[in-house]
N, C-alpha and C positions, 0 to 999 in steps of 0.2 A: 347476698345472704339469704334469698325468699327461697333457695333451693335446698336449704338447711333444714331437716327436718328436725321440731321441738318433742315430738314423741314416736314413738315406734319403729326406732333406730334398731339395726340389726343386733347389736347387743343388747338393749334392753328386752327386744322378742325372747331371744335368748334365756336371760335369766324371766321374764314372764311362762314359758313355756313350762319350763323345767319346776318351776315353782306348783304351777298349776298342775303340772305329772303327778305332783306330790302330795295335793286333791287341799291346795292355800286359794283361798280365793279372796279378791282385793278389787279396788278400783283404782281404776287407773286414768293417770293426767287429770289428776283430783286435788284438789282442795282440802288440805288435812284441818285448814280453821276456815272456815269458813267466812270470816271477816277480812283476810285477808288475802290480798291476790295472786301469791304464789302458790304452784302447782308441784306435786308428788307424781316420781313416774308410776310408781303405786305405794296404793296407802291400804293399810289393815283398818279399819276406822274403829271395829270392837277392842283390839289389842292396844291400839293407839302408836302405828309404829307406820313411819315414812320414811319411803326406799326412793333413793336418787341415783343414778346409772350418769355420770359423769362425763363426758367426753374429753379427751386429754387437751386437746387444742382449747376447748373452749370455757373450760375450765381451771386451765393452767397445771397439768400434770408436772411433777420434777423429773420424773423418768422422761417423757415422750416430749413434752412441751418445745416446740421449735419456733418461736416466735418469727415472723414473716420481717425480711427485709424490707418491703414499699409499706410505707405510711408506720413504719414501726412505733411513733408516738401514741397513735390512736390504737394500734391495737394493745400495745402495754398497760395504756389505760385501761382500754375495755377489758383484758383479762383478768386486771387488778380487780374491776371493779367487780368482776363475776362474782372474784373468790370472797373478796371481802363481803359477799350480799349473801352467798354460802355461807359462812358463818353467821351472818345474822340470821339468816334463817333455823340453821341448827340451833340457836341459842333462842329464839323465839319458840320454836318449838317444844324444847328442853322446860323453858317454862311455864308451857300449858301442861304439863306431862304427857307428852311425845316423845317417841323413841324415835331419832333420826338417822340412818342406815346409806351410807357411801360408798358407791364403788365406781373402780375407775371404768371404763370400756373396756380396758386390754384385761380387767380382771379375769379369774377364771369363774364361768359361771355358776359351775357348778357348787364351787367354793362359797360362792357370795349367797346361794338359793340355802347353802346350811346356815349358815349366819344366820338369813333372815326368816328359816323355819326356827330355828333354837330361840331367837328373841321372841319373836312370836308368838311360841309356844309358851313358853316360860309367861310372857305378860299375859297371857289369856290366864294362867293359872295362878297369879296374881290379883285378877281380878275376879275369877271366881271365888277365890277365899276371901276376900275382901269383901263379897256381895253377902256370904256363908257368916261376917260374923255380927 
């Protein structure tokens, strides 16, 4: 699995690039709280919004997900255990007020890069009225 890479997976490049085209600028394989140890493939940190680029295998997609016949007990756990800590994380997040932002790999990127300009957008203008009153 050490050949597995945790960030800057061809589809995350992807919607990174396109994002950036777009003149969003973010950090990246960051830490949306700081207290705790899980990682954002990018994070807005003024808007307060956390973008995840999912991989289907490893995350357990319902479309693509093809669970491996040798050792199929361990990996059913370990996939479970992904998603189940994906959710915690979006519900950990949701609670600090964080916007948490999902897509699969096979998504299209360019789709995902409007998504996450509209949310974006939208919370910075949230926050600026908010500073305003």
């Amino acid at each position: 699995m050490q050949a597995n890479r945790r960030r800057d997976t061809k589809p995350e490049l992807r919607v990174r690039r396109l994002a950036h085209a777009l003149g969003l600028r973010y950090r990246v394989d960051y830490r949306p709280l700081a207290t705790e140890r899980f990682k954002a493939d990018m994070v807005f940190t003024g808007a307060k919004v956390a973008v995840f680029i999912d991989g289907c295998f490893w995350h357990g997609c319902k479309q693509h997900h093809r669970p491996p016949t040798a050792n199929s007990d361990y990996w059913r756990s370990k996939i479970a255990g992904n998603v189940m800590r994906d959710a915690l994380v979006d519900a950990h997040l949701e609670k600090n007020g964080w916007v948490s932002l999902r897509f699969w790999e096979h998504d299209d990127p360019e789709v995902a890069v409007q998504q996450i300009l509209a949310t974006v957008t939208s919370r910075r203008r949230l926050a600026t009225a908010d500073v305003g009153r």
